[in-house]
C-alpha positions as a Markdown table, in Angstrom:
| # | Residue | x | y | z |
|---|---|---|---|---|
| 1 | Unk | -9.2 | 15.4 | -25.4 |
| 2 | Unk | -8.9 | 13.0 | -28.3 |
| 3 | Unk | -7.2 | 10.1 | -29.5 |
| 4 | Unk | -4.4 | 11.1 | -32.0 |
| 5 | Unk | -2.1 | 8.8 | -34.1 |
| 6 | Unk | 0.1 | 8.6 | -31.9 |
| 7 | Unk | -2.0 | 7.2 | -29.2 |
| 8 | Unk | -3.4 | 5.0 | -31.6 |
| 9 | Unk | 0.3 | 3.9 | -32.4 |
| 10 | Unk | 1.2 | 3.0 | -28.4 |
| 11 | Unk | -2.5 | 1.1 | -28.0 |
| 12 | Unk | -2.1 | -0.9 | -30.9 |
| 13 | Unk | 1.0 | -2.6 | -29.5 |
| 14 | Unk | -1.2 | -3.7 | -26.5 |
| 15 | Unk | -4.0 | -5.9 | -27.8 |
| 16 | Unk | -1.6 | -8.5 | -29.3 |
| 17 | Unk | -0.2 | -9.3 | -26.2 |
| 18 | Unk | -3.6 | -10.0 | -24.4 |
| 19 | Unk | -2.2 | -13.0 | -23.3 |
| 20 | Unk | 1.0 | -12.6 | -22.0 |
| 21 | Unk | -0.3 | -9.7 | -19.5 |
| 22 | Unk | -2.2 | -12.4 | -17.7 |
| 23 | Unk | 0.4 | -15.0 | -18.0 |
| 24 | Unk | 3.1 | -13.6 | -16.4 |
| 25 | Unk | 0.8 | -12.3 | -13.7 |
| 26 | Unk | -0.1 | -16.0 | -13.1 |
| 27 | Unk | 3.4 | -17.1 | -13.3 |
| 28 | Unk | 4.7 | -14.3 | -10.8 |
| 29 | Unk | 1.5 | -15.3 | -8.5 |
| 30 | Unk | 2.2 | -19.2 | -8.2 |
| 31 | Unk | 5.7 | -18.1 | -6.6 |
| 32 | Unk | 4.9 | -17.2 | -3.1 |
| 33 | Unk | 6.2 | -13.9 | -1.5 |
| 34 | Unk | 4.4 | -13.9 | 1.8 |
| 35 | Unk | 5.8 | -10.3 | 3.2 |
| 36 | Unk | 8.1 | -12.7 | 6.2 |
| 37 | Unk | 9.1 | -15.1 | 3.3 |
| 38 | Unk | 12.0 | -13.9 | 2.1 |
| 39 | Unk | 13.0 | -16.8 | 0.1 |
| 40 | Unk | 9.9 | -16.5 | -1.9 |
| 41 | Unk | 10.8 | -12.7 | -2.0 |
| 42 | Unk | 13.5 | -12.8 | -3.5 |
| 43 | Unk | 12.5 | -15.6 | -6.3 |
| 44 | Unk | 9.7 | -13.0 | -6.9 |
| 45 | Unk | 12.5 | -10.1 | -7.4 |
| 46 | Unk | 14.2 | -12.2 | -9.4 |
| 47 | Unk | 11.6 | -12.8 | -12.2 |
| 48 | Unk | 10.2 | -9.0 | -12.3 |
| 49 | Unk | 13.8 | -7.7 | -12.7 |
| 50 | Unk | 13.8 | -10.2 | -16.1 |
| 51 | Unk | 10.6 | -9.0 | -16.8 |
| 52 | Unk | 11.5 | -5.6 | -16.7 |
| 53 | Unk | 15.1 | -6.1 | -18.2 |
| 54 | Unk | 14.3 | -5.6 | -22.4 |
| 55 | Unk | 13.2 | -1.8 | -21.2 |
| 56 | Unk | 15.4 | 0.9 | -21.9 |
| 57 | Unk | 15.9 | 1.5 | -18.3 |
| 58 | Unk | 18.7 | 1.3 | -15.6 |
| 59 | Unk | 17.4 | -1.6 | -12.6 |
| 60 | Unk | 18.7 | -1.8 | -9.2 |
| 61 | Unk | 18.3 | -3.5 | -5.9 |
| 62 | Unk | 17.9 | -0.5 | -3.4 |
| 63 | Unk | 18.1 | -1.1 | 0.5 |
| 64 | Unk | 15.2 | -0.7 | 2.7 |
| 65 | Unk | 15.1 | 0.5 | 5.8 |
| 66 | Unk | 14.8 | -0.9 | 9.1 |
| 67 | Unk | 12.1 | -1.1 | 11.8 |
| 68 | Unk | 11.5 | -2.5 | 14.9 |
| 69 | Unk | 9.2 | -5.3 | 16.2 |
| 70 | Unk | 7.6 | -5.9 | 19.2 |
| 71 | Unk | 7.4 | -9.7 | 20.5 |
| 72 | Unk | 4.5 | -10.9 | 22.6 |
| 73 | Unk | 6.8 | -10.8 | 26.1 |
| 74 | Unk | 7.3 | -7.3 | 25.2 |
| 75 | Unk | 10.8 | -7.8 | 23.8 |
| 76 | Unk | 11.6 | -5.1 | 20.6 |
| 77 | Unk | 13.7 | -6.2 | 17.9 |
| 78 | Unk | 15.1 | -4.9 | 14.8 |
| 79 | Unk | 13.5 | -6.4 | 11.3 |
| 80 | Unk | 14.9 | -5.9 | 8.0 |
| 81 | Unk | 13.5 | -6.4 | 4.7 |
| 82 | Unk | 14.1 | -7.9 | 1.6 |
| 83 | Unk | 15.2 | -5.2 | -1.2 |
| 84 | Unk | 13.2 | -2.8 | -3.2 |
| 85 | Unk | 13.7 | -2.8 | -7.1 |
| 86 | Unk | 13.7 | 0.5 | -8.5 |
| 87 | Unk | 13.5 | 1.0 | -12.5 |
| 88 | Unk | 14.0 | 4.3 | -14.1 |
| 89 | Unk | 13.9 | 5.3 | -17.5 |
| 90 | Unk | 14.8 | 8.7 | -19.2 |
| 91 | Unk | 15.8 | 10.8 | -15.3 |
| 92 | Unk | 16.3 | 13.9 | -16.8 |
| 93 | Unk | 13.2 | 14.1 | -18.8 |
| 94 | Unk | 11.2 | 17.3 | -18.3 |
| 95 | Unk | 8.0 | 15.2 | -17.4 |
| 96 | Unk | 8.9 | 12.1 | -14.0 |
| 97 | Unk | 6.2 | 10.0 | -13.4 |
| 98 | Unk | 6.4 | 7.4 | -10.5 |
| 99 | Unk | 4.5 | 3.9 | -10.7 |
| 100 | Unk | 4.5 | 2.1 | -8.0 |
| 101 | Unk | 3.3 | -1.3 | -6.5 |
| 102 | Unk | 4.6 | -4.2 | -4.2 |
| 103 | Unk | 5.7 | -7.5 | -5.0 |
| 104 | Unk | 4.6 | -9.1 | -1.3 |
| 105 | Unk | 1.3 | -10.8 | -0.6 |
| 106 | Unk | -0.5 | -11.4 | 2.7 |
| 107 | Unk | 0.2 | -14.9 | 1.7 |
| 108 | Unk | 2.7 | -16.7 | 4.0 |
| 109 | Unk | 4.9 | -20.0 | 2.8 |
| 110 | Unk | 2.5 | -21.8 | 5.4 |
| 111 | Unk | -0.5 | -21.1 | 4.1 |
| 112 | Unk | -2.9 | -23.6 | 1.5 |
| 113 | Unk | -3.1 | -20.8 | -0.7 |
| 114 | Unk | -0.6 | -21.3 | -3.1 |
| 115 | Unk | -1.9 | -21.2 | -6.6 |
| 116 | Unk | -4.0 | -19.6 | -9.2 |
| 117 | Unk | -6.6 | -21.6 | -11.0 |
| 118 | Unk | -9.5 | -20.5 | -12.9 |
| 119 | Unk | -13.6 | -20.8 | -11.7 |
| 120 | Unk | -16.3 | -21.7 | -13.3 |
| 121 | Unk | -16.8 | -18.1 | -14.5 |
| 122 | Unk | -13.8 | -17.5 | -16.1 |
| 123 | Unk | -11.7 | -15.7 | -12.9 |
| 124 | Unk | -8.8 | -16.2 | -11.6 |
| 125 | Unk | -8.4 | -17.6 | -8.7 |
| 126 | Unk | -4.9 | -17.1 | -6.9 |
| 127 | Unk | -2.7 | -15.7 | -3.8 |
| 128 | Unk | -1.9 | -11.7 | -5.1 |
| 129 | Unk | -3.4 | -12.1 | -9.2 |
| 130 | Unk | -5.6 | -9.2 | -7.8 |
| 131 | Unk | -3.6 | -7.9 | -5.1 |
| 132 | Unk | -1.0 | -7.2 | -6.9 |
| 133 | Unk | 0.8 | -9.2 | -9.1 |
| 134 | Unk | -1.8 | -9.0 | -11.9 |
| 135 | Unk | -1.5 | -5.2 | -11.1 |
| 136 | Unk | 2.2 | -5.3 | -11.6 |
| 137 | Unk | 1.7 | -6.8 | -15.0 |
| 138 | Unk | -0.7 | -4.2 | -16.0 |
| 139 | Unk | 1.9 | -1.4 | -15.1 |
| 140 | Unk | 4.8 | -3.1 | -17.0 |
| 141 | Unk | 2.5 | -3.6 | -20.4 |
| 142 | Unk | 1.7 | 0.2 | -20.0 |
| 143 | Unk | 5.2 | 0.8 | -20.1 |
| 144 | Unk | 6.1 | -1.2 | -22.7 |
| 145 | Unk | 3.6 | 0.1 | -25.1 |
| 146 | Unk | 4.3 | 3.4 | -24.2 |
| 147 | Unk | 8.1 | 2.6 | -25.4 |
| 148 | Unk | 6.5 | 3.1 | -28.9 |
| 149 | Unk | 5.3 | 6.5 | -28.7 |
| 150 | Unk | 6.7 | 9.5 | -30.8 |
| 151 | Unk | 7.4 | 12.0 | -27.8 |
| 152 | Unk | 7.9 | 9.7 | -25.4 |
| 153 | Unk | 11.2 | 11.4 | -24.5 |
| 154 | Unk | 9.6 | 14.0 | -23.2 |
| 155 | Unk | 8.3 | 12.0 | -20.1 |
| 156 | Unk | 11.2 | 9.7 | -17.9 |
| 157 | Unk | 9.4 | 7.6 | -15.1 |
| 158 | Unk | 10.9 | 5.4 | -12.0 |
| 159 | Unk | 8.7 | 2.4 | -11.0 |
| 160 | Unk | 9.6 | 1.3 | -7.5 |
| 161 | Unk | 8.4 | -2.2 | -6.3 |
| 162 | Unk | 8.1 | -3.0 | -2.9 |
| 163 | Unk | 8.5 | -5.8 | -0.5 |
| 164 | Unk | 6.5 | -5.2 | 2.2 |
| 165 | Unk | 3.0 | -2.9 | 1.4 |
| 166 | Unk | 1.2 | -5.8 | 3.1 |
| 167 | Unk | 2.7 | -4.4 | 6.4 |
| 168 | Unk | 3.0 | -1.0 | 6.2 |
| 169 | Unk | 5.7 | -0.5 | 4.2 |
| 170 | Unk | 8.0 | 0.2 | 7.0 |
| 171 | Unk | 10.8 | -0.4 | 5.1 |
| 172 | Unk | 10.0 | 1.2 | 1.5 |
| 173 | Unk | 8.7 | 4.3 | 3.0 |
| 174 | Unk | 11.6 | 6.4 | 2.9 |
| 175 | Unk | 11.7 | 5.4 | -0.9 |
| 176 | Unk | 8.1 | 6.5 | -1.4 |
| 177 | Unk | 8.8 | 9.6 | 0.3 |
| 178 | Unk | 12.1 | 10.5 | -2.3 |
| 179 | Unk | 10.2 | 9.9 | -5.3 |
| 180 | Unk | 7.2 | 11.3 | -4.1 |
| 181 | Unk | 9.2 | 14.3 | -4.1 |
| 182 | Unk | 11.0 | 14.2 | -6.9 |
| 183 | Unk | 7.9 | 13.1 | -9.4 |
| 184 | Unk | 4.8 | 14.9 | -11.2 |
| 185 | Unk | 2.1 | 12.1 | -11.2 |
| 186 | Unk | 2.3 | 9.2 | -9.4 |
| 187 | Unk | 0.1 | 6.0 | -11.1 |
| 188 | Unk | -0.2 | 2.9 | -8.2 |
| 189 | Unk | -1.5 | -0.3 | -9.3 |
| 190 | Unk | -3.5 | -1.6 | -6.7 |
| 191 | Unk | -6.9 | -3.3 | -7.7 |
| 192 | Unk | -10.0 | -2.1 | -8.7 |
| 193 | Unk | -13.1 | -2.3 | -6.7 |
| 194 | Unk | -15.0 | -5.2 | -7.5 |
| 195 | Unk | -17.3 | -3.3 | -10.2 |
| 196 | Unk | -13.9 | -1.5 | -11.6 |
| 197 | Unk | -14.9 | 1.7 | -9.4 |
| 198 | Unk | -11.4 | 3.7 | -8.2 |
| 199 | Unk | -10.5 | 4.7 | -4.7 |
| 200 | Unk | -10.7 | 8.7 | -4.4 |
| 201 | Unk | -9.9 | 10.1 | -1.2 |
| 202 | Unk | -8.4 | 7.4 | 1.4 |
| 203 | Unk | -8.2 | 7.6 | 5.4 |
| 204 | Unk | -4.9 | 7.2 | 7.3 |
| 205 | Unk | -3.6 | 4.9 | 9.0 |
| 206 | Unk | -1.5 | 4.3 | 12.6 |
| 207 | Unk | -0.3 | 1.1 | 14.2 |
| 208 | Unk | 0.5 | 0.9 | 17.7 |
| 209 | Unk | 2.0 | -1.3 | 20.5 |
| 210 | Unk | 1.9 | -0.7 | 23.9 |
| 211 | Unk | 3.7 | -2.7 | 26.2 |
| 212 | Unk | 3.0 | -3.2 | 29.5 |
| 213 | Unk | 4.7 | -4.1 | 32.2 |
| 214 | Unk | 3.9 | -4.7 | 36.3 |
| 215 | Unk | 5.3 | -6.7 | 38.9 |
| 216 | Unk | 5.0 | -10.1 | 39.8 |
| 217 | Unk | 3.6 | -12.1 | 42.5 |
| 218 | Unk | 1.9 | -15.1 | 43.6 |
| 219 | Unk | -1.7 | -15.1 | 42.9 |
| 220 | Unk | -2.6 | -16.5 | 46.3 |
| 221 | Unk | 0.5 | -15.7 | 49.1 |
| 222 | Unk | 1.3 | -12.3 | 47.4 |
| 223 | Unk | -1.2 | -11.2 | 45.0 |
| 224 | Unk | -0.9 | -7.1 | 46.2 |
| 225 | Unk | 2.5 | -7.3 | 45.8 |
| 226 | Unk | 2.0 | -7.7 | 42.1 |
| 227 | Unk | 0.7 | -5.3 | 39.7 |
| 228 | Unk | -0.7 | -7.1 | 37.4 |
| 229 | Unk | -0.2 | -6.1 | 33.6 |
| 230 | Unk | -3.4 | -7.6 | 32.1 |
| 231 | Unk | -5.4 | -5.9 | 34.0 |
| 232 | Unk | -3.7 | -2.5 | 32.9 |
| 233 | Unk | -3.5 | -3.3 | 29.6 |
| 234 | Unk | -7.5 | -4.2 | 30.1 |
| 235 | Unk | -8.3 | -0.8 | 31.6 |
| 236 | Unk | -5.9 | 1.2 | 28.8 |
| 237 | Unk | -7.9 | -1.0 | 26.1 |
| 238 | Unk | -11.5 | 0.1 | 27.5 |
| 239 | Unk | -9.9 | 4.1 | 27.6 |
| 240 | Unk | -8.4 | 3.5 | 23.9 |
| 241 | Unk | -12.2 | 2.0 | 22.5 |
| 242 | Unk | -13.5 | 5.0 | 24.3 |
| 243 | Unk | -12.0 | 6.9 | 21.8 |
| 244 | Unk | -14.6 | 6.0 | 19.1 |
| 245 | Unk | -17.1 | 8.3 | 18.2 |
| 246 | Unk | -15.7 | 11.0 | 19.9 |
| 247 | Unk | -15.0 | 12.3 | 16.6 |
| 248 | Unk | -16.2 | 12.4 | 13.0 |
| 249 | Unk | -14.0 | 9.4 | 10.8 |
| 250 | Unk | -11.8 | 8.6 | 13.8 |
| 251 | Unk | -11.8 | 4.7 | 14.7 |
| 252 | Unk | -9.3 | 2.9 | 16.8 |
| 253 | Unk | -9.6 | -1.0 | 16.9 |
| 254 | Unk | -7.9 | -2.6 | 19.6 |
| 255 | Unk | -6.7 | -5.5 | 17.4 |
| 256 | Unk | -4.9 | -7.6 | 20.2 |
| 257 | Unk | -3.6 | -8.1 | 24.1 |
| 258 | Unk | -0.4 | -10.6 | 24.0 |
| 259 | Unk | 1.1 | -11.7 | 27.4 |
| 260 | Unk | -0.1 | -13.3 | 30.9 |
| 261 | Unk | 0.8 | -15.5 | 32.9 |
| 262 | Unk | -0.2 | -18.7 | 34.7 |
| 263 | Unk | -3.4 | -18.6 | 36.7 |
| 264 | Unk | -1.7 | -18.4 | 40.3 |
| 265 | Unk | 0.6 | -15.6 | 38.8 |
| 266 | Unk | -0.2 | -12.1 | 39.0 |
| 267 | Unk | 0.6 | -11.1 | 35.7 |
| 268 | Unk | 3.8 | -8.7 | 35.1 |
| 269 | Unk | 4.1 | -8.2 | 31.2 |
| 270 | Unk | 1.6 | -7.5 | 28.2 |
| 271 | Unk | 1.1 | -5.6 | 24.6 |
| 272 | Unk | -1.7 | -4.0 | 23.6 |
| 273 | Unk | -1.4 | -3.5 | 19.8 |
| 274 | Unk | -4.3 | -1.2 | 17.6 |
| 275 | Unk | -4.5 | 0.1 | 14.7 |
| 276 | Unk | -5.9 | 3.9 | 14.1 |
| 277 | Unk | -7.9 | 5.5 | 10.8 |
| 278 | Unk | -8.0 | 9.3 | 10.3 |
| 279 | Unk | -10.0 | 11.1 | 7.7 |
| 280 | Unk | -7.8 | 14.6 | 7.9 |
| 281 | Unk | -4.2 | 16.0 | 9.5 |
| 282 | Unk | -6.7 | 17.4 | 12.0 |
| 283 | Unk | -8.2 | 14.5 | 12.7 |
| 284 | Unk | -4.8 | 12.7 | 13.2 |
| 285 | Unk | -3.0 | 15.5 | 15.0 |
| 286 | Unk | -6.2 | 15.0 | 17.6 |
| 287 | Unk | -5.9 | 11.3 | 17.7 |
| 288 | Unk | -2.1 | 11.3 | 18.3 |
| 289 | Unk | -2.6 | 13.4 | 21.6 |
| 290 | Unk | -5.2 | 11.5 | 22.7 |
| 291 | Unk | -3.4 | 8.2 | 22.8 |
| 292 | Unk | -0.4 | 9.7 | 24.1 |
| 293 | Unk | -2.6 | 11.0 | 27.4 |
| 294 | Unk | -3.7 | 7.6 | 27.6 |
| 295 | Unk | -0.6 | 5.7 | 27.1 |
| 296 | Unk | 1.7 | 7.7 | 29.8 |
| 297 | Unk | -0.7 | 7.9 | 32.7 |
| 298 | Unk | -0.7 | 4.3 | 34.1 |
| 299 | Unk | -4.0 | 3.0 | 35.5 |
| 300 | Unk | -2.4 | 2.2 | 38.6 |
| 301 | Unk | 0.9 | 2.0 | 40.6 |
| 302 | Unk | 3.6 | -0.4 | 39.7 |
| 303 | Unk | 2.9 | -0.6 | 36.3 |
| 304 | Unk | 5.2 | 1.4 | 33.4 |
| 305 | Unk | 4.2 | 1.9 | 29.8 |
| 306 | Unk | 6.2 | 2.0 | 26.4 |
| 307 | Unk | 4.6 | 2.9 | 23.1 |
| 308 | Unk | 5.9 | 1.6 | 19.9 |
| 309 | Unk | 4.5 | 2.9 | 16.3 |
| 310 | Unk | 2.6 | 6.0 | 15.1 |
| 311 | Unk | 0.9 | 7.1 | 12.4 |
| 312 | Unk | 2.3 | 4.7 | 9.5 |
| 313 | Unk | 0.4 | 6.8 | 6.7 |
| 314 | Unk | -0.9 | 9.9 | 6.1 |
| 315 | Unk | -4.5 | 10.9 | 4.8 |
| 316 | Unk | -4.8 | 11.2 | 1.0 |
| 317 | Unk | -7.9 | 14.0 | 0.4 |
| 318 | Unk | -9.7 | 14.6 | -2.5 |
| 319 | Unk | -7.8 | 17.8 | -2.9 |
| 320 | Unk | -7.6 | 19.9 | -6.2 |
| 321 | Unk | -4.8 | 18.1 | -7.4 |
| 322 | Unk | -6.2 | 14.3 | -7.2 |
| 323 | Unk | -9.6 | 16.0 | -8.4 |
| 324 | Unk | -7.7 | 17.6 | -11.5 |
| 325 | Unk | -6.1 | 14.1 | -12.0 |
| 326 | Unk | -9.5 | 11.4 | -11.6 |
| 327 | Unk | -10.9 | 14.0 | -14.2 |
| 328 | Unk | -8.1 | 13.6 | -16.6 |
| 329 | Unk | -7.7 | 10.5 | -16.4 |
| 330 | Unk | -11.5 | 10.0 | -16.8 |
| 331 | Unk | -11.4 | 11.8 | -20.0 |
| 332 | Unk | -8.7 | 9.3 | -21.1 |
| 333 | Unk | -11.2 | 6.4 | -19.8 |
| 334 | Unk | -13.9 | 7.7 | -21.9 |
| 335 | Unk | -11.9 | 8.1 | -25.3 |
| 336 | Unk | -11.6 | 4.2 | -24.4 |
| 337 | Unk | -14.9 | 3.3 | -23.4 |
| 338 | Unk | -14.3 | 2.9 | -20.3 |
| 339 | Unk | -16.3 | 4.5 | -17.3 |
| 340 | Unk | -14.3 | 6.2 | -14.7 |
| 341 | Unk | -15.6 | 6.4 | -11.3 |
| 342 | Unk | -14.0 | 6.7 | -7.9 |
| 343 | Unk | -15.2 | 6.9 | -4.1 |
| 344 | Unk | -13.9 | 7.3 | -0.9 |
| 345 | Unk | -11.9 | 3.9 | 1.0 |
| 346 | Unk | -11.2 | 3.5 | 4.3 |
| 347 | Unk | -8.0 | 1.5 | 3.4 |
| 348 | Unk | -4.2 | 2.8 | 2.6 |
| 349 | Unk | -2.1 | 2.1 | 0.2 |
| 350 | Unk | 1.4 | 3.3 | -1.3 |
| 351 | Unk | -0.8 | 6.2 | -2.6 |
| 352 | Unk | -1.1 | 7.5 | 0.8 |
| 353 | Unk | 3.0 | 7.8 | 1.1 |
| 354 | Unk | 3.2 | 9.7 | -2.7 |
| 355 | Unk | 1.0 | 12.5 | -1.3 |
| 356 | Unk | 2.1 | 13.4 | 1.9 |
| 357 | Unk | 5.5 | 13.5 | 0.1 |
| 358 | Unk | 3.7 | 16.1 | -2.6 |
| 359 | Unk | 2.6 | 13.3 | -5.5 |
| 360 | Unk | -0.9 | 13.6 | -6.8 |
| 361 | Unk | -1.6 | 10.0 | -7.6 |
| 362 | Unk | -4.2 | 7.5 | -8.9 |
| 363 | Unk | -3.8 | 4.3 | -7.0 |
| 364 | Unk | -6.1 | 1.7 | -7.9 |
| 365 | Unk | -5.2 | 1.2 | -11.7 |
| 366 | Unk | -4.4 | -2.1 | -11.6 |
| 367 | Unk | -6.9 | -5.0 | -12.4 |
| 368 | Unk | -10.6 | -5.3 | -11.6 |
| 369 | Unk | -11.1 | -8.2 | -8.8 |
| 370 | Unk | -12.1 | -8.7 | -5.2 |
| 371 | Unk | -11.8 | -11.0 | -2.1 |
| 372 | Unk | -8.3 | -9.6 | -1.5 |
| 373 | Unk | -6.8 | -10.5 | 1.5 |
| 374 | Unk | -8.5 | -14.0 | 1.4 |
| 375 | Unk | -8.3 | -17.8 | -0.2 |
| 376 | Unk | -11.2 | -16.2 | -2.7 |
| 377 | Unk | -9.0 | -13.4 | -4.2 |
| 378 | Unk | -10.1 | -13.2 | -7.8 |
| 379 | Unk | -9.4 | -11.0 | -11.2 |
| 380 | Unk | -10.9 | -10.8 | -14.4 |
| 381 | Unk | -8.5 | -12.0 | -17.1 |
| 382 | Unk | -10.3 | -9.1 | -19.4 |
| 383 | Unk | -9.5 | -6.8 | -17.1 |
| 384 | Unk | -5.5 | -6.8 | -17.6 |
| 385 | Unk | -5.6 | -5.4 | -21.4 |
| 386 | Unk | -8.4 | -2.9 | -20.7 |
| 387 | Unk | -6.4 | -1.6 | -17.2 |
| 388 | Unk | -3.4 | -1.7 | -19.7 |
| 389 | Unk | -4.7 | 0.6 | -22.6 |
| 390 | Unk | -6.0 | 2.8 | -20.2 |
| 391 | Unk | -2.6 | 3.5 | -18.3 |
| 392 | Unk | -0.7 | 3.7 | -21.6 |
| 393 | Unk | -3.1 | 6.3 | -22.5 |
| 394 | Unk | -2.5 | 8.1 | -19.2 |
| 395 | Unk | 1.0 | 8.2 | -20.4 |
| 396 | Unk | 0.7 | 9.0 | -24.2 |
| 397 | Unk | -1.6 | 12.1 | -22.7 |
| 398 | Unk | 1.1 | 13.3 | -20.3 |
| 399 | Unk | 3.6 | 13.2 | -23.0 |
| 400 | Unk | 1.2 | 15.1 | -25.6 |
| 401 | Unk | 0.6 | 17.7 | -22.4 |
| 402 | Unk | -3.1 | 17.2 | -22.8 |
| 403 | Unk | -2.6 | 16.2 | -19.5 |
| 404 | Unk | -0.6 | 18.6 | -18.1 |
| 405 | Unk | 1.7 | 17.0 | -15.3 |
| 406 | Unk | 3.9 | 20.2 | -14.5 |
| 407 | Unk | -0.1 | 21.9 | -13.8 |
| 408 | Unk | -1.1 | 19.1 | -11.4 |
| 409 | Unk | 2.0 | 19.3 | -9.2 |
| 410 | Unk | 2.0 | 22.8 | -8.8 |
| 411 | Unk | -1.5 | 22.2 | -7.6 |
| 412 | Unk | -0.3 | 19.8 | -4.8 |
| 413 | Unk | 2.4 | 21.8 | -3.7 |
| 414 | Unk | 0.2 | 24.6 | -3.1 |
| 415 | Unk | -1.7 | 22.8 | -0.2 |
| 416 | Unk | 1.2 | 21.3 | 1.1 |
C-alpha cells in the first residue's frame, strides 16, 4: 500500500482546516447533553445536523426505541429517548461503510462540569471533547475531505449518531443492529487510549436489576411475619459476587442495593442492580444461566423475585475480520507516520453492537485523550487533524480497493 494522487488530493483539503476541527468540537462540547437532558440533547442535535448539512447527503431524525426503568421501590417504567440522526450519502454505492458515534455525555445539566478550557499543557479540558464530541468532529472532517476524492462514488456511507451510548444505548441499538447489517466496515469514533493505542478485542457487557420483594411487619410485635427483602437481596448479592473467579474473564460487580425501610420495619421491597463482563459467547451463555439459577430460587419463603436487563452487548473478538482490518488500517497509519497499535479493553462501545450484527469495525478512531468519564477529561488539540488524515485515508483506501471491504465482510460473515 501507497499513497497515490488521489490520496494526496483528499489529505490536502484537511490540514487547512486544523482549526475548525477543534473548534467545532469545543463549541458542540460547551452545550451540555447529559444522556437524561434532553433539552441539552436536542440543542446538541441541532448543531451537528448544520454541521453536517453542506454534505451531499440525505439527514433525518430517526426514532429510538423504548426501554424500561426500574425505580428504587421497585416500580418499572417506560423511558424514551431523544432521536437518533442518521446521515447517508451515496446508498446504493457498491462499497457502505457505517460511522458511528454518540452525541450524549455522562455529563448531567447538574453537574460543575460544564466547559472546555485549555491547561497549562496545551489540552483541552472539557465535558465529552474526548469522549466524544472531539471524536465526532474528527469523523465529519474525514468525510468531508473524502468528498474530494476521484472514485469516491464507489463507496456510499450512513453515519448514525446516538443519544444515549453513555447508558447502553438502549434505545439506538436496534439502529446499530440494521446498519450493522447492511454495511462493509464499520469506523466508530470513540477516543484513543491515552498514548493513541486502539482498542482490539473488547469484553461484553450485561446490566441487571433484580427486584425484591417480601412482606412487611413490625420489627418488634411482628418481625417473623415479615420477610424481609434486604436481607434477600443481601444473601442473592453474596451468591451473585460468588460468581467471580469461577471462570476465566467473567466479573459481576454488584453495583447497588436500593430499598429498606425504617428501622422498626421489617423490610418488604429492594433492587439489586449489577453489571456483567464476558470475554466470549461462551462465557456469556454460562453467565446468563448462572444468574438466572440464582435469581429464581428465593433465599427464603415469602420473598418473590423479578429480573430486569440482560446482556446489553455482545463480545467483540479479535476475529479474522477485525485482525484483517487493524492491519489495514495500520498500513494506512504508517504511509502517514503514524503508529498503529491496539490491545484488548475491558469496556464496550457501539463497536460491540456493529459486530454481533456482522460489521467488522475499528472503534476507537476518534481523538487521543484520557480521564473520560470524569471533571479531568482531556484531548490533544493535535490529535484532531492527525485522527482526521488518518480516517480519510481509511476511506480513500476502501474506495481504491487496496483495502478491500467486500473481502473483510465476507470474513465476518463466515464466523457468524
Amino acid at each position: 500500500m501507497q499513497l497515490d494522487h488521489n490520496d494526496e488530493l483528499v489529505l490536502a483539503t484537511l490540514s487547512p482546516r486544523a482549526r475548525e476541527l477543534v473548534d467545532r468540537a469545543v463549541a458542540w462540547s460547551n452545550i451540555n447533553s447529559g444522556s437524561r437532558n434532553t433539552e441539552g440533547l436536542f440543542k446538541v442535535l441541532d448543531a451537528l445536523e448544520a454541521a453536517f448539512a453542506p454534505l451531499p447527503v440525505s439527514i433525518e431524525r430517526v426514532a429510538t426505541a423504548t426501554s424500561s426503568s426500574v425505580g428504587a421501590d421497585g416500580t418499572v417504567e417506560t423511558v424514551h429517548y431523544a432521536p437518533a440522526l442518521r446521515i447517508t450519502c451515496r446508498p446504493d454505492a457498491p462499497i457502505q461503510i457505517v460511522t458511528t458515534g454518540h452525541y450524549d455525555t455522562v455529563f448531567d445539566s447538574a453537574s460543575p462540569f460544564q466547559h472546555v478550557t485549555v491547561r497549562d499543557d496545551g489540552a483541552l479540558n472539557g465535558p465529552g471533547i474526548a469522549d466524544m464530541k472531539g471524536g465526532i468532529s474528527v469523523m465529519l472532517g474525514a468525510l468531508e475531505a473524502f468528498e474530494a476524492h476521484p472514485l469516491k462514488d464507489n463507496v456510499g456511507w450512513t453515519a448514525l449518531l446516538s443519544p444515549d451510548e453513555e447508558i447502553g444505548s438502549p434505545g439506538s441499538a436496534p439502529l446499530l443492529a440494521e446498519l450493522g447489517a447492511k454495511g462493509h466496515i464499520g469506523l466508530t469514533y470513540e477516543p484513543s487510549l491515552p498514548d493513541g493505542t486502539l482498542a482490539g478485542e473488547r469484553k461484553g457487557s450485561g446490566n441487571y436489576h433484580l427486584i425484591v420483594r417480601g412482606k412487611a411487619a413490625h420489627a418488634g410485635r411482628a418481625f417473623h411475619e415479615g420477610a424481609n427483602a434486604i436481607a434477600a437481596a443481601a444473601i442473592i448479592t453474596t451468591r451473585l459476587h460468588a460468581l467471580n473467579g469461577q471462570r476465566e474473564g467473567v466479573t459481576v460487580n454488584v453495583s447497588k442495593i436500593d430499598g429498606g425501610s425504617p428501622l422498626n420495619v421489617v423490610a418488604d421491597n429492594a433492587v439489586v442492580r449489577f453489571n456483567v463482563r464476558v470475554p466470549d459467547a461462551q462465557s456469556a451463555s454460562w453467565v446468563v444461566d448462572a444468574i438466572g439459577e440464582i435469581t429464581t430460587e428465593p433465599p427464603f419463603e415469602g420473598i418473590s423475585l423479578h429480573l430486569h436487563g440482560g446482556m446489553t452487548r455482545a463480545p467483540k473478538p479479535m476475529d479474522a475480520s477485525q485482525t484483517a482490518l487493524f492491519n489495514a488500517v495500520k498500513s494506512a497509519g504508517e504511509l502517514l507516520g503514524q503508529s498503529i497499535r491496539w490491545q484488548p479493553s475491558g469496556g464496550v462501545c457501539e463497536g460491540n453492537n456493529l459486530h454481533a450484527a456482522g460489521l467488522p469495525n475499528i472503534d476507537t478512531l476518534g481523538v487521543i485523550g484520557g480521564d473520560i468519564h470524569s471533571d479531568l477529561e482531556y484531548a490533544w488539540p493535535d490529535s484532531f487533524l492527525e485522527r482526521a488524515r488518518l480516517s480519510a485515508l481509511i476511506f480513500s483506501k476502501i474506495a481504491s480497493g487496496d483495502i478491500d471491504a467486500k473481502r473483510l465482510k465476507q470474513l465476518r460473515l463466515e464466523t457468524l
